[in-house]
matplotlib code that plots the C-alpha trace (Angstrom):
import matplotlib.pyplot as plt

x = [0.0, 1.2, 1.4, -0.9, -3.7, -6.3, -6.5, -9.0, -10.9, -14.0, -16.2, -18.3, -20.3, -18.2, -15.1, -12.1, -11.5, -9.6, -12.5, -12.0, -11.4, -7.7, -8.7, -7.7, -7.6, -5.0, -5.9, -4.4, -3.8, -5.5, -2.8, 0.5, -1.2, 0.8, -0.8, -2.2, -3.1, -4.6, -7.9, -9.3, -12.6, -15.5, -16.5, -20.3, -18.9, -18.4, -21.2, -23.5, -21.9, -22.6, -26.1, -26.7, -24.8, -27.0, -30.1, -29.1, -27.9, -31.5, -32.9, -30.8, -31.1, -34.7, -35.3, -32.5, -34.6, -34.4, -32.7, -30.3, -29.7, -29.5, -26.7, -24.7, -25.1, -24.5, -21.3, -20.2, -20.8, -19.3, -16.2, -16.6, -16.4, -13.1, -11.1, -12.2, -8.2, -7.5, -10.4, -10.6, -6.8, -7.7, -10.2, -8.2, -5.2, -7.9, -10.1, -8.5, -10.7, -9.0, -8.3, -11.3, -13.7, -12.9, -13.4, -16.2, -18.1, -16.8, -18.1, -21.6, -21.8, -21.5, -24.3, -26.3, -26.1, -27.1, -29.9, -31.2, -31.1, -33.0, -35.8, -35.9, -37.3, -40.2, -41.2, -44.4, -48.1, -51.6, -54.7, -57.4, -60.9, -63.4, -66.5, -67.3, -64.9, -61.9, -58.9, -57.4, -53.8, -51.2, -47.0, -43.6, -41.3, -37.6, -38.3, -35.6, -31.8, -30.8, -28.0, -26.9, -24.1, -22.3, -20.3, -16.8, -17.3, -18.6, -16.7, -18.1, -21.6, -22.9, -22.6, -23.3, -26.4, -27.8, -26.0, -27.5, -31.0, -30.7, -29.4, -31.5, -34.8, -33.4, -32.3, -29.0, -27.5, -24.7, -23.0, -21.1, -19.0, -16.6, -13.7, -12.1, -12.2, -12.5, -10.8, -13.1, -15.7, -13.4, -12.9, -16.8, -17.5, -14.5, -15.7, -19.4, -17.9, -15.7, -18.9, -20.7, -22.8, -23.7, -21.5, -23.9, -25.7, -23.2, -21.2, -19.0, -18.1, -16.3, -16.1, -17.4, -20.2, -22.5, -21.9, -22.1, -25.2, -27.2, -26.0, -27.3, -30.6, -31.8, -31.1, -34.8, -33.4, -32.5, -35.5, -34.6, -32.2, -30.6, -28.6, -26.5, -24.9, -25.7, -28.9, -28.0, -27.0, -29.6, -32.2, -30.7, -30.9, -33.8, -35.0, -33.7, -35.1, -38.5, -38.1, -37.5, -40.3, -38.2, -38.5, -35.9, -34.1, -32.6, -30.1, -29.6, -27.4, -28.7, -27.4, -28.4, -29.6, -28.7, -30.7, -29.6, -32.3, -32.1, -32.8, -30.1, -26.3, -24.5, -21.4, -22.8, -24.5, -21.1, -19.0, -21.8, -21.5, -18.0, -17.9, -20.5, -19.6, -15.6, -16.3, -15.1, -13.5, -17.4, -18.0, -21.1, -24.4, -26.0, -23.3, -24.7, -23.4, -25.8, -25.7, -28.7, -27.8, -30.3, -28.2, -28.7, -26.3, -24.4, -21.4, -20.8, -21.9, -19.2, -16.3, -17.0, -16.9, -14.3, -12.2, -13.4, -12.2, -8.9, -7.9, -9.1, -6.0, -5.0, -3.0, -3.1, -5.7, -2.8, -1.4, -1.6, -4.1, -5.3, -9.2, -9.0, -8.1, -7.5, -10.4, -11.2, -9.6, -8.7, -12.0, -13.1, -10.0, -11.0, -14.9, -13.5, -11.7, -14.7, -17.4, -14.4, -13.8, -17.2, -18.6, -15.6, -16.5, -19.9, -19.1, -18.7, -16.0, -13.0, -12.4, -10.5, -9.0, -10.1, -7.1, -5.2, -2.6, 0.7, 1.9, 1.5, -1.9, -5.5, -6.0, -8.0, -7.7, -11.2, -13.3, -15.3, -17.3, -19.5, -21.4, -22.3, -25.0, -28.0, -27.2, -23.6, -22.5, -22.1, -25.8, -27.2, -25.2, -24.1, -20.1, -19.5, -16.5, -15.0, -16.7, -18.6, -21.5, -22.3, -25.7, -27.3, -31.2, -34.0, -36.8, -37.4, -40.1, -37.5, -34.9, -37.2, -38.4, -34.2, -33.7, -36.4, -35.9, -33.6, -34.9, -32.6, -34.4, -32.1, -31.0, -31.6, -30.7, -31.9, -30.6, -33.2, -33.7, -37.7, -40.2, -42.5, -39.8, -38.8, -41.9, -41.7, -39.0, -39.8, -43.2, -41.0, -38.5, -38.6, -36.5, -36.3, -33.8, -34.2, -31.7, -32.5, -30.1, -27.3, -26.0, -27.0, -26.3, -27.7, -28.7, -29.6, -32.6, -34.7, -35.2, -33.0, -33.7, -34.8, -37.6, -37.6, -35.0, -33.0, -34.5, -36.9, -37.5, -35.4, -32.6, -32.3, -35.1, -38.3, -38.9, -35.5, -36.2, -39.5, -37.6, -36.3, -39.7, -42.4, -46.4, -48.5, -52.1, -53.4, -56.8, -57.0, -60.7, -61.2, -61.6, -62.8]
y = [0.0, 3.4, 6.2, 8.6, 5.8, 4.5, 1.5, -1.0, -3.9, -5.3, -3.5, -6.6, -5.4, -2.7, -4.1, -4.1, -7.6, -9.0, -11.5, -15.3, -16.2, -15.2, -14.0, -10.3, -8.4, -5.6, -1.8, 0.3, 4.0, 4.5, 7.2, 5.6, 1.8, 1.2, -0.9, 1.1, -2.1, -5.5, -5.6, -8.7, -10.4, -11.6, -15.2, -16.6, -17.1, -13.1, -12.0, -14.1, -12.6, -8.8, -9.5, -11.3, -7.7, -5.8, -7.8, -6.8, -3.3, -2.9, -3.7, -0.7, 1.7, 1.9, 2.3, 4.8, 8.4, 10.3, 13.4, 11.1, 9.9, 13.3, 14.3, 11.4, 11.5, 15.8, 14.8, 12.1, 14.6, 17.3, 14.7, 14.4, 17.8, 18.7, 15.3, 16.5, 17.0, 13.3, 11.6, 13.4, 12.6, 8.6, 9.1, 10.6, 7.7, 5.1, 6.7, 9.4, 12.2, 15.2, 16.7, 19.8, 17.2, 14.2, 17.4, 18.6, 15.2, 14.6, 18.0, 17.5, 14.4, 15.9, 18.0, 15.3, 13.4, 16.8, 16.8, 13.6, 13.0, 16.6, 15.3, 12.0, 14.1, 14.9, 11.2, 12.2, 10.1, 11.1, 11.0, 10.3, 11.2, 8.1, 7.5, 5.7, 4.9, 3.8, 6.0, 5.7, 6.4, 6.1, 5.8, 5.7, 3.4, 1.9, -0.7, -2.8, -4.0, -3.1, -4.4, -2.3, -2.2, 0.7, 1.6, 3.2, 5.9, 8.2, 6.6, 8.7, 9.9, 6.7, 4.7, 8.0, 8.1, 5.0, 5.1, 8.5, 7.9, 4.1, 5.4, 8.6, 6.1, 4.2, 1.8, -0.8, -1.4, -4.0, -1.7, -4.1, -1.7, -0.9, -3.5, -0.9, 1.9, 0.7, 3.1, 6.1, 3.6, 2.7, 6.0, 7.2, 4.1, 4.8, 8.5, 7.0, 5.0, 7.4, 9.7, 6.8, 4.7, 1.6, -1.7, -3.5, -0.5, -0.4, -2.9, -2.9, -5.8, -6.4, -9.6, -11.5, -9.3, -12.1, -14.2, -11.0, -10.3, -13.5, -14.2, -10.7, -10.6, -14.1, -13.6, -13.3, -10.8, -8.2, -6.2, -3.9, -3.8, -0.7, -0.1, 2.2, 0.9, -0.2, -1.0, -5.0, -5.9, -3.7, -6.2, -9.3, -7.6, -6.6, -10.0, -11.7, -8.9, -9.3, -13.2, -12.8, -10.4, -7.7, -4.1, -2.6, 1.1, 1.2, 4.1, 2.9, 3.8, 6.8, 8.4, 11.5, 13.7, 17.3, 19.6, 23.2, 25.3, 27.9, 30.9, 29.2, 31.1, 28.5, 29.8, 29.6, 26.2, 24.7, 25.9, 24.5, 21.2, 20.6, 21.0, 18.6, 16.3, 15.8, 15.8, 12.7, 12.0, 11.4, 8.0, 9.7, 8.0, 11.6, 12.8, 14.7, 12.3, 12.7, 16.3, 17.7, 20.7, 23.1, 24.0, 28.2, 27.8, 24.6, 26.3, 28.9, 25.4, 23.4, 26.0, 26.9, 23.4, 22.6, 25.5, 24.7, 20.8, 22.2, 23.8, 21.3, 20.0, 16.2, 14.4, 13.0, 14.3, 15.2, 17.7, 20.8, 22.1, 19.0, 19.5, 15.9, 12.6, 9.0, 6.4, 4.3, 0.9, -0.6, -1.4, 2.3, 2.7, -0.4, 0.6, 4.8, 3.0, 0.9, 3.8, 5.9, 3.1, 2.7, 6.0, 7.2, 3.6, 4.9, 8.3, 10.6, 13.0, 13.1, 16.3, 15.9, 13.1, 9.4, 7.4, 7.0, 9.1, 8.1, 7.8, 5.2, 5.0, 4.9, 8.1, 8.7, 12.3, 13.8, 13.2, 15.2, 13.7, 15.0, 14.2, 10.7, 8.6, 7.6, 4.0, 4.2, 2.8, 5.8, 7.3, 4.1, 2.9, 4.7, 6.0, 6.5, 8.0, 11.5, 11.0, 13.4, 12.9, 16.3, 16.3, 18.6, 19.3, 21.3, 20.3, 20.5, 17.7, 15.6, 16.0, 15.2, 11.9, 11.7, 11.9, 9.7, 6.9, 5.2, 2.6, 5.0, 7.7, 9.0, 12.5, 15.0, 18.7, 21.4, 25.2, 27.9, 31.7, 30.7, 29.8, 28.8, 26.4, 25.5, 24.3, 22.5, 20.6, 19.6, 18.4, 16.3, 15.0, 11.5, 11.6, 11.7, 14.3, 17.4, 20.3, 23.5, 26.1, 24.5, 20.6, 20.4, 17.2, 15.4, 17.6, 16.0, 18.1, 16.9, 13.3, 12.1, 8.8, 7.4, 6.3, 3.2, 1.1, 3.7, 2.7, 3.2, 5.0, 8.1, 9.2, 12.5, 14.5, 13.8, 10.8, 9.6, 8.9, 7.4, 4.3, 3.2, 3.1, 1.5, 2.5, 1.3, 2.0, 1.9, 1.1, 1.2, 0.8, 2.7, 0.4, 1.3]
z = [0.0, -0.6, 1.9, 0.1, -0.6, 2.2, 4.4, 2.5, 4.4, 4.5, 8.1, 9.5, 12.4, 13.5, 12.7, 9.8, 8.7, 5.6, 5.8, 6.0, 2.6, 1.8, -1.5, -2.9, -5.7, -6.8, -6.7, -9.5, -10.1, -13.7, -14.1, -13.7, -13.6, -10.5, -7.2, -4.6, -2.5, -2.2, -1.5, 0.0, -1.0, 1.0, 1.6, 2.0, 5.7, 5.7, 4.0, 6.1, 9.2, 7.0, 7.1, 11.1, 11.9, 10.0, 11.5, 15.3, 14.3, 12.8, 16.0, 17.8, 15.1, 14.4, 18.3, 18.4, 18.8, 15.6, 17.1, 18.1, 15.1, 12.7, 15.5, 14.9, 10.8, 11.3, 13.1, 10.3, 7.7, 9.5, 10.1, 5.9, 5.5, 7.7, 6.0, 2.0, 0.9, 2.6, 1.0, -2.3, -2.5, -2.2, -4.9, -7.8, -6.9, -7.2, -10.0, -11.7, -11.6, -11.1, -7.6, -7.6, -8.9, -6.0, -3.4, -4.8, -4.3, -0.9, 0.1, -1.8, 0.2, 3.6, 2.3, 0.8, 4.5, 6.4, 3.9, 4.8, 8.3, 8.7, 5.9, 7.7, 10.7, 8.2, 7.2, 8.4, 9.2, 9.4, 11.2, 9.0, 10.4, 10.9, 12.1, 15.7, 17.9, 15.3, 15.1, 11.7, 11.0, 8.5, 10.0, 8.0, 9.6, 8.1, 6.0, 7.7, 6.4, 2.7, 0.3, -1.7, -4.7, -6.1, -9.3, -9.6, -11.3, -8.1, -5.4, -2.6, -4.5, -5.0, -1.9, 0.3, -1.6, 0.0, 3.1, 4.0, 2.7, 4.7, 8.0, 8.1, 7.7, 10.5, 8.4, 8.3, 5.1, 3.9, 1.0, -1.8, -2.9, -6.0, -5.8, -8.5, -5.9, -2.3, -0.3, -0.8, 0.5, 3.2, 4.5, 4.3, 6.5, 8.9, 9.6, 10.0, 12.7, 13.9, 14.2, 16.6, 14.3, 16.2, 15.2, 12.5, 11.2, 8.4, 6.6, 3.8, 2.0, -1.2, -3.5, -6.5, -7.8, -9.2, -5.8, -3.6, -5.4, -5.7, -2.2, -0.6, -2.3, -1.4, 2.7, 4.2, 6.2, 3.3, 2.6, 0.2, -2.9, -4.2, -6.8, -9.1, -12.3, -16.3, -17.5, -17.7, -14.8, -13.2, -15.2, -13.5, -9.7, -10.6, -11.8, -9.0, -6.3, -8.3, -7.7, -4.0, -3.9, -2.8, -3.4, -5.6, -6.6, -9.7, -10.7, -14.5, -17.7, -20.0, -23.5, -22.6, -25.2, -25.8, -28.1, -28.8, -30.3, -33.3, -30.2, -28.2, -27.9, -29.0, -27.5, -24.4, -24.7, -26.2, -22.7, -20.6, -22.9, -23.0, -19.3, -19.0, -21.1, -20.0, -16.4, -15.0, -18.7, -19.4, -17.0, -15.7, -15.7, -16.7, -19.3, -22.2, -25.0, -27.8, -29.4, -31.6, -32.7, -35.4, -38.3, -38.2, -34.9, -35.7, -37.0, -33.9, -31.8, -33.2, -33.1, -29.9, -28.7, -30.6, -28.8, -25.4, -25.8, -26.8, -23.8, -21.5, -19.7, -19.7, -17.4, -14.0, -11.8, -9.2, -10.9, -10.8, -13.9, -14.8, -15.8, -17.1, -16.0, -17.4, -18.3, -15.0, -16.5, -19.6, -20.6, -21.0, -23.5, -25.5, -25.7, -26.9, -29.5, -31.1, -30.5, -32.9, -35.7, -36.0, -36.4, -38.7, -41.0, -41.1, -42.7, -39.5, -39.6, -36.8, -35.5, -32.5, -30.8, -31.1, -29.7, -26.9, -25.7, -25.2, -22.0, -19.0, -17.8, -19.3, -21.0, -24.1, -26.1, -25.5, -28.5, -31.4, -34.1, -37.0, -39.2, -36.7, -39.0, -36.7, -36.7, -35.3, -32.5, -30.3, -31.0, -29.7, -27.0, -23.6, -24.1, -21.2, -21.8, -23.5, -27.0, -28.2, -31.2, -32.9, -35.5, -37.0, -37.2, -38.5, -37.3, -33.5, -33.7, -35.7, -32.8, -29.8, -32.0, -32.5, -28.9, -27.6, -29.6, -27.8, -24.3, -22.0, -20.3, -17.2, -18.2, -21.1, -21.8, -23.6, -24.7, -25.5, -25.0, -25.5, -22.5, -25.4, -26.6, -23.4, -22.3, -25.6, -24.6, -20.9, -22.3, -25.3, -23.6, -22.3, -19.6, -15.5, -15.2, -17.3, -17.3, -19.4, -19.9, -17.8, -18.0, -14.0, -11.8, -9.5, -6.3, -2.7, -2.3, -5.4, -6.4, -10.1, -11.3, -14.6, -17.0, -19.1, -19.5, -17.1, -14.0, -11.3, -8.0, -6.9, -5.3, -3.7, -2.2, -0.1, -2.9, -2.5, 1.4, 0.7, -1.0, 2.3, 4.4, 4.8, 5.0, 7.4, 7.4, 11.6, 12.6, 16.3, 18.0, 21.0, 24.3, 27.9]

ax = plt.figure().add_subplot(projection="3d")
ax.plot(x, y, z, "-o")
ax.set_aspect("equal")
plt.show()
């Protein structure tokens, strides 16, 4: 392990363990490929002993007051807050993303947790009025222990996004997280412990994802399955949670659609774009990664964008400057690199980038294309990387029919100086998330989540919270 990168272990029941197995997997820097640690793997034995943990911190939890428990989640984030350079350090060595970025998501999570344990205060009931002598009432209570399974691309974001909603609820949660980028994980868990969260309320386990997976969702004990990651393997959770009769949150893939209008300034709506689009070299769930752009501004568009992808900065997100970082693992590099031959066989034009850059670790040059065809690869399937698509159009029905063909429906954008049009597009657009003006992200005070093939339920916000109770309707009669 080096000095700069985290302690990683699997946190049974209040306690670090390298589990019982022996197993591990190596950690690498996707900047300089170099091993950052060995990360060992659970066992059945170990997840079984997750889950009997999570059972008997349930039991203390729920019963813990809730002012009790926003104190303890307020100090945790607080904790968060005051460690941000530590942490955010862990996650560029382990993900790349560059330094600004990794803080910027440690500090949104302490907010996102502050959120939370102060709307769990406002799960509210009701009375319902009744005739005779029956009191009718509807309560909110935690819906009991949750698995849940995170992606790498959002080391902190995503598993603080479950663990904040869970714990606020009065909820335990086992968290499977990224084996690709543990020790951001590890160190949210540490500071929840650090912060006085009972031993069992949260556990963190790392392994074999399909064994982790199967194995979680089929306890009797686990009540709840959430989970953040591509569209198939959300399918199969969501098979097997549907099979268990489990309740589900799924936080899917998109290709998110971004239409600039003929009233748009394109100058404008290109900086806003490229800023979007190359954030986290573009392994964001919400990216935009289809443009749609109407041909009277299509020229400014481009050479703006074009210009504004040429001065972002490449290199590893350590150094000073850097505004973008490597690919997450090889696999990014190899999928950049098909998405490019195939668009460029099918007529579309290469404008900047499309191959690797040399130097040790997984970077790819940041990415135009023009003149894409509809049926390449990279207008129908998530990039998920820094590839950018650029169409023209004329017809704003034609690009909302454009944009909604696909079976994703997470994110969308739009640029117009029109409330007519705008309205327009927020009635068009087939999407859960729905940014005008601005390529905004997910906020922790109003529910994202997707449509169609993208998902279901919501994270973030009163609805987000919902998720992660329970309703239950009272009828009490009235007895002398």
């Amino acid at each position: 392990m080096t000095e700069q990168y985290a302690h990683v272990g699997l946190f049974i029941d209040g306690e670090w363990t390298r589990g019982s197995g022996g197993r591990t997997v190596p950690v690498i820097d996707p900047a300089t490929e170099k091993v950052l640690a060995e990360l060992p793997l659970a066992t059945i034995a170990d997840l079984d002993r997750a889950v009997e943990a999570a059972v008997a911190g349930f039991a203390v939890w729920r019963a813990t007051p809730i002012a009790r428990r926003a104190a303890i989640l307020h100090d945790a984030a607080d904790r968060l807050a005051a460690k941000a350079d530590r942490i955010a350090r862990i996650m560029t060595l382990e993900q790349g993303k560059p330094f600004a970025e990794a803080r910027g998501e440690i500090v949104r999570i302490a907010g996102t947790l502050r959120w939370d344990a102060d709307d769990a205060r406002r799960a509210y009931g009701r009375i319902i009025p009744s005739a005779g002598d029956t009191v009718l009432s509807v309560r909110k209570e935690p819906i009991g222990p949750v698995a849940a399974f995170t992606p790498w691309n959002f080391p902190g974001g995503s598993p603080m996004r479950k663990i904040a909603a869970a714990l606020s609820a009065g909820c335990s949660i086992v968290v499977k997280a990224s084996e690709e980028t543990p020790g951001t994980a590890c160190e949210l868990v540490r500071t929840f412990d650090e912060a006085g969260v009972p031993k069992g309320v949260l556990n963190l386990v790392f392994g074999d994802p399909a064994e982790v997976s199967e194995h979680l969702i089929a306890s009797p004990a686990i009540r709840l399955i959430a989970f953040t990651g591509s569209i198939p393997v959300g399918k199969l959770l969501a098979g097997k949670a549907g099979a268990e009769m489990k309740p589900s949150l799924m936080e899917l893939g998109g290709h998110a659609p971004v239409i600039v209008c003929a009233d748009a300034d394109p100058a404008q709506a290109a900086r806003k774009a490229v800023a979007a689009k190359f954030a986290n070299a573009g392994q964001v769930c919400t990216s935009p990664s289809r443009f749609l752009v109407h041909d009277s501004v299509y020229d400014a568009f481009l050479a703006s964008f074009v210009a504004a992808t040429d001065a972002l900065v490449v290199g590893n997100g350590l150094d000073e400057g850097v505004t973008m970082g490597p690919l997450a693992n090889p696999r990014r590099l190899k999928a950049m690199e098909e998405l490019v031959t195939d668009a460029v066989s099918r007529g579309a034009s290469l404008v900047r980038g499309g191959e690797r850059i040399d130097r040790p670790g997984f970077f790819f040059a940041p990415t135009v294309l023009t003149g894409v065809p509809l049926d390449a690869l990279v207008m129908n399937e998530e990039p998920f990387g820094p590839v950018a698509p650029i169409v023209r159009f004329t017809d704003l029905a034609d690009a909302l029919a454009i944009a909604n063909s696909l079976p994703y429906g997470l994110a969308a954008y739009g640029f117009t100086r029109s409330s007519k049009t705008a309205e327009r597009l927020i009635a068009g657009f087939e999407a859960g998330i729905l940014s005008l003006n601005h390529c905004g992200g997910s906020v922790h005070e109003a529910p994202s989540g997707g449509v169609k093939s993208s998902g279901f339920g919501r994270e973030g916000g009163p609805e987000g919270l919902e998720g992660y109770l329970v309703t239950k309707r009272v009828s009490h009669l009235l007895v002398d």
